[in-house]
C-alpha positions in Angstrom: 0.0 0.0 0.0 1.4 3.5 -1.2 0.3 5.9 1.6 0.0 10.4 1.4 -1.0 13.3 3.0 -4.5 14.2 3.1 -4.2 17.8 1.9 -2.9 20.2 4.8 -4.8 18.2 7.3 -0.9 16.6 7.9 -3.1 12.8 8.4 -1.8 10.1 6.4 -4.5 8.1 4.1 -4.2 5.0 2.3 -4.0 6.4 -1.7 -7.1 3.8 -2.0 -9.9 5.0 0.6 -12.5 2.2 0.9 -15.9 3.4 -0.2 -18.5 1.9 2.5 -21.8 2.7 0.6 -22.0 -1.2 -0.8 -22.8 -2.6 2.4 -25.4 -2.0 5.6 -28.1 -4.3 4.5 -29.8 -5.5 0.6 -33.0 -3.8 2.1 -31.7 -0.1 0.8 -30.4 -1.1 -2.6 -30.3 -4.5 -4.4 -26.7 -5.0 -4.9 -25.8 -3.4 -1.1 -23.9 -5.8 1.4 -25.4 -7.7 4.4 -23.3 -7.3 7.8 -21.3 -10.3 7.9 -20.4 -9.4 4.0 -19.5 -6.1 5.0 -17.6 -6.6 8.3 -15.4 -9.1 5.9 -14.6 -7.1 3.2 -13.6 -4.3 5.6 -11.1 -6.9 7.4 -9.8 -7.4 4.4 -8.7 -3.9 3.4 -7.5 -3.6 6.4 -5.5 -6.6 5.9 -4.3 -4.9 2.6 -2.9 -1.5 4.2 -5.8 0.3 3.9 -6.5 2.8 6.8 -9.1 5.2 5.0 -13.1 4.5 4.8 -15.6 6.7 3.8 -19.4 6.4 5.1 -22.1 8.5 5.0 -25.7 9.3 7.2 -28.0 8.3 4.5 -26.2 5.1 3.3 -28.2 1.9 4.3 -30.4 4.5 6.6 -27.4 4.8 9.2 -26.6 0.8 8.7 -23.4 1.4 6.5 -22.2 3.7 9.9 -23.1 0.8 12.0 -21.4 -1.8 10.4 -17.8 0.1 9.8 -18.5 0.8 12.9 -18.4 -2.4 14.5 -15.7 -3.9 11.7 -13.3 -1.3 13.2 -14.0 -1.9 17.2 -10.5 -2.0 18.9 -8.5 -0.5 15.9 -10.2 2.9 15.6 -7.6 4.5 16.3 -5.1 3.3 13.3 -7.6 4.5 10.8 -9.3 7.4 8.9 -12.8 7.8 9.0 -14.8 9.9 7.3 -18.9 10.6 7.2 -20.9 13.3 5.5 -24.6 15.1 6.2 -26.9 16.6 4.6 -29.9 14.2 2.8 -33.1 13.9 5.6 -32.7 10.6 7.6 -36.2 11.0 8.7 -39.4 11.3 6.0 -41.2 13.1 9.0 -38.8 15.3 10.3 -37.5 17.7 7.9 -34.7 19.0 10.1 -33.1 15.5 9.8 -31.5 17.0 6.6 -30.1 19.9 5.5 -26.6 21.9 6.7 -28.5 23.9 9.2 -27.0 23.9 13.2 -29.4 21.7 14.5 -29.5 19.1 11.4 -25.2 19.3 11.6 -25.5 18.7 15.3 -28.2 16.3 15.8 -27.3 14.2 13.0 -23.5 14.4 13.5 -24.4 12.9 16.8 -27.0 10.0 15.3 -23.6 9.1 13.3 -21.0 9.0 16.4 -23.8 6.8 17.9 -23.9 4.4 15.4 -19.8 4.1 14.5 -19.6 3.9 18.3 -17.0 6.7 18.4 -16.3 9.8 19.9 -14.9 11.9 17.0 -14.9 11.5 13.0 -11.4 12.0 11.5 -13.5 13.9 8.6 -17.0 15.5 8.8 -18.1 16.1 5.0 -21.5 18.2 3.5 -22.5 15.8 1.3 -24.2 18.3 -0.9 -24.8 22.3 -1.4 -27.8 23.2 0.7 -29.1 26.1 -0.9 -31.9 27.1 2.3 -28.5 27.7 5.0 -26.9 30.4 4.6 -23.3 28.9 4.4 -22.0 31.3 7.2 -24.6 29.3 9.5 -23.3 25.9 8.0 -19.5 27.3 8.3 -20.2 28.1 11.7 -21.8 24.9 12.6 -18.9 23.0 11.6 -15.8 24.8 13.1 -17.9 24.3 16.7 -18.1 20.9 15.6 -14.0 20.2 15.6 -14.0 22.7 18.6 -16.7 20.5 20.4 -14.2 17.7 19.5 -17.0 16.3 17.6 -14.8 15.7 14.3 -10.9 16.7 13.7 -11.6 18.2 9.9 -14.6 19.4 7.5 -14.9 18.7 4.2 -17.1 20.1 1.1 -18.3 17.5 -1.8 -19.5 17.8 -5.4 -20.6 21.4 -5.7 -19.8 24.5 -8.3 -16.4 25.7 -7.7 -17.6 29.8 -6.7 -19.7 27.9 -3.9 -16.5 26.1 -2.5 -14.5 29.5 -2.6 -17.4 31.4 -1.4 -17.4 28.9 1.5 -13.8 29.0 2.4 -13.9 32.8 2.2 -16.3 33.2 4.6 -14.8 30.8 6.8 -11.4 32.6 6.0 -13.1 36.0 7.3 -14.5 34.8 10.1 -11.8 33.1 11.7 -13.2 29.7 10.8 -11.8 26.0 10.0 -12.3 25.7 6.3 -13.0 23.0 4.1 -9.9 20.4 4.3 -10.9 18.0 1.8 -13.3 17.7 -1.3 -15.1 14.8 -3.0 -16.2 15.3 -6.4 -17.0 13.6 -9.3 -14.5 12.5 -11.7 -13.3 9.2 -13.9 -11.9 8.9 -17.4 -16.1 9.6 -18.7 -16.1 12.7 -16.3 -13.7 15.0 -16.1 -15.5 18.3 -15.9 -14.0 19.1 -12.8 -10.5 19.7 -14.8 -12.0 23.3 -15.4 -12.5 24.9 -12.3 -12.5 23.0 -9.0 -9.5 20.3 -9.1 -7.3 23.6 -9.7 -8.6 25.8 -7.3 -8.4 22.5 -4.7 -4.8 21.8 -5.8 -4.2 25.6 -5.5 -5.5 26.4 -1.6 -4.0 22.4 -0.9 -7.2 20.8 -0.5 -7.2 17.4 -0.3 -9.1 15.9 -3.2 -10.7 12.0 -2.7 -13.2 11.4 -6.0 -16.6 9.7 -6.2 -16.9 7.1 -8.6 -13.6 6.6 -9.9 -15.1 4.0 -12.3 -17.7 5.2 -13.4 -20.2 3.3 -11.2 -18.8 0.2 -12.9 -19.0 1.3 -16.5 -15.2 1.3 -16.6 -14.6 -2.6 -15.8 -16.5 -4.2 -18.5 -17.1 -4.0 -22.0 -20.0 -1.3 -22.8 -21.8 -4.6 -23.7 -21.9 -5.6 -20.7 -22.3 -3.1 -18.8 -26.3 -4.1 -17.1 -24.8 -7.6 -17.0 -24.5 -7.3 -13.2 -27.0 -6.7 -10.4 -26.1 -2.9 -10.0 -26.0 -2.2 -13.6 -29.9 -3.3 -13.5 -30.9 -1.5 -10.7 -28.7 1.7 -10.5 -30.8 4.4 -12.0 -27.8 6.9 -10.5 -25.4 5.4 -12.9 -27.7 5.8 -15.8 -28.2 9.3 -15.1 -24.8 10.5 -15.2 -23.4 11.5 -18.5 -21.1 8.3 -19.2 -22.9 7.3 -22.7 -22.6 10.4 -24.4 -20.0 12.3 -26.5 -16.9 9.7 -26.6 -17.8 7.9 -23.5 -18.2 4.1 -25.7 -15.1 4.9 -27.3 -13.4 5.8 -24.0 -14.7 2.7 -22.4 -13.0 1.1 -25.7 -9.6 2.5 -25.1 -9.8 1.2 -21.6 -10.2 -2.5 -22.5 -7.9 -2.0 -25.2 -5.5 -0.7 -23.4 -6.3 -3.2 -20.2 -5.6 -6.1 -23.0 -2.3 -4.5 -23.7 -1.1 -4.7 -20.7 -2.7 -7.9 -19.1 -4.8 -6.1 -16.6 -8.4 -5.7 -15.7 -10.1 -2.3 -17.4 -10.9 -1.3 -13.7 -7.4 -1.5 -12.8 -6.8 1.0 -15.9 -9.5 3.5 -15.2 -8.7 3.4 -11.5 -5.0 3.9 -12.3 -5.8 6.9 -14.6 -6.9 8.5 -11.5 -4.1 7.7 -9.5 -2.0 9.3 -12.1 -3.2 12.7 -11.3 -1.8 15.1 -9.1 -4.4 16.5 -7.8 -5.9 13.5 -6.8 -5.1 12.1 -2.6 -7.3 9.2 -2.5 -10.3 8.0 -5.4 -12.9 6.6 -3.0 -13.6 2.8 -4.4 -16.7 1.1 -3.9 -16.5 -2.6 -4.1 -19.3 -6.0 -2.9 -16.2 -8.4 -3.5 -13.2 -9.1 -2.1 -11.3 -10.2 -5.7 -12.2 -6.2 -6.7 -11.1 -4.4 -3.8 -7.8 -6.9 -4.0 -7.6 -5.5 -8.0 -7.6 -1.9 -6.6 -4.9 -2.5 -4.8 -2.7 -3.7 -7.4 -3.5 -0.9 -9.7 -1.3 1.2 -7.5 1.6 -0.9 -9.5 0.2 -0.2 -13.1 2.5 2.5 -14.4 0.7 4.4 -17.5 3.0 6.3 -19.6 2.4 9.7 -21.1 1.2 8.2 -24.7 -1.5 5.7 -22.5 -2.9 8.6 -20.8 -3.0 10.9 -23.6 -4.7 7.7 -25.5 -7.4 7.0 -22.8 -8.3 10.8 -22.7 -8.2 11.8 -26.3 -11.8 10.9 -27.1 -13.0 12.5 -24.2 -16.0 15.3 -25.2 -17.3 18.4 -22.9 -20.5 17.0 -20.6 -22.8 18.8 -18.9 -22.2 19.4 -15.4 -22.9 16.1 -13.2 -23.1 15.1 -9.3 -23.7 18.8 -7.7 -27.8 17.9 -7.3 
């Protein structure tokens, strides 16, 4: 395992972070884990080096929390752990959701309970929230690390003015900024090359990408892509812009390029990522063993300048996808 700094926050992550939304139970999504599942795979990253996970409120209802929770009891503290707030937990209480104080600070709470800890490592927004002003949201987090609730705050996809606008204000007001961002980007998505990947690289944020592979579109032939149970069922992954502009052909390239070199196509996309600066850690999301043992190993796949100027050449402008 390859290991850097996360950002400025001076931690030191795993460069593969371990995606936790693909288990907490087969109740909230088709293709999610079960505990036992779940506590396994997590042993296993573990086993590989792997001392970064990242969970959220929503996923599984609060299960996902509960499980990593419980998979890291008695090694907490060794590992990075990360959560994010902000879609409503609760269908009849609409302050379950949101960045205001009280949803940050109830819910914040709800998620020590169920990892069984006493701090997060990261506390992220997991989206824009357009009724807070973000001087209340900013303010809810920095007394959220001075509570000694969590250690950092993080921002997720969102337009890059809003994520200045938010570090200014917290700037002005003698607030903890945001240390790290997750946004969307892979080899079908790469929007973010425009504006936010520079500014984060520019202020040293620490940048650890959603959906490195595209929600799976990037380890098999386009063919095949609703071959398995989450290509079937995951309406997300059919709403993002993969299968337009040069997307097929990029998907092409990868399994061309996979053949080439005897590899899997995921351990091509994912090492793509891994070749860009400005990336920390891409946040992979696995249900089997054999693939998160594949992620690992694409930390060894060297691409040279003509393979990454090959994958990205048929890449085509996409509208803007992952801020909603």
């Amino acid at each position: 395992m390859e290991y850097t700094t996360l950002g400025d926050t001076g931690m030191e992550v795993s460069r593969i972070c371990l995606g936790c939304m693909s288990f907490g139970t087969s109740g909230w999504r088709e293709w999610v884990l079960d505990e036992d599942a779940g506590l396994e795979l997590v042993d296993r990253a573990i086993d590989l080096g792997i001392n970064f996970f990242d969970t959220a409120n929503m996923y599984s209802d609060g299960e996902s929390e509960r499980v990593l929770g419980k998979a890291l009891e008695g090694r907490r503290d060794e590992m990075v752990v990360a959560s994010k707030v902000y879609f409503q937990m609760d269908d009849d209480d609409p302050n379950s959701g949101g960045l205001s104080r009280k949803a940050i600070e109830q819910e914040l709470d709800n998620s020590l309970g169920r990892l069984g800890m006493d701090t997060l490592d990261l506390l992220q927004i997991h989206r824009w929230d357009y009724d807070t002003p973000i001087e209340t949201t900013m303010r809810a987090l920095d007394d959220a690390i001075r509570r000694g609730k969590t250690r950092y705050v993080g921002g997720s996809s969102m337009w890059a003015h809003q994520f200045a606008d938010a570090q200014h204000t917290a700037d002005s007001l003698g607030l903890d900024r945001f240390a790290t961002m997750q946004n969307h980007y892979n080899l079908l998505y790469r929007e973010e090359e425009r504006e936010m990947l520079p500014l984060c690289d520019e202020q040293n944020v620490g940048v650890i990408p959603w959906s490195p592979l595209a929600r799976g579109y990037l380890t098999r032939p386009h063919e095949e892509f609703d071959a398995t149970k989450r290509g079937e069922t995951d309406q997300l992954a059919m709403g993002h812009p993969y299968f337009e502009g040069g997307g097929r052909e990029v998907n092409e390239r990868v399994q061309e390029l996979a053949d080439e070199k005897g590899v899997k196509m995921a351990q091509i996309a994912l090492s793509w990522v891994l070749h860009k600066d400005w990336v920390d850690a891409p946040i992979v999301g696995t249900t089997s063993i054999e693939h998160l043992e594949d992620a690992v190993e694409a930390l060894d796949i060297k691409l040279s300048d003509s393979d990454i100027d090959y994958l990205e050449e048929p890449y085509e402008p996409v509208r803007v996808s992952g801020h909603e």
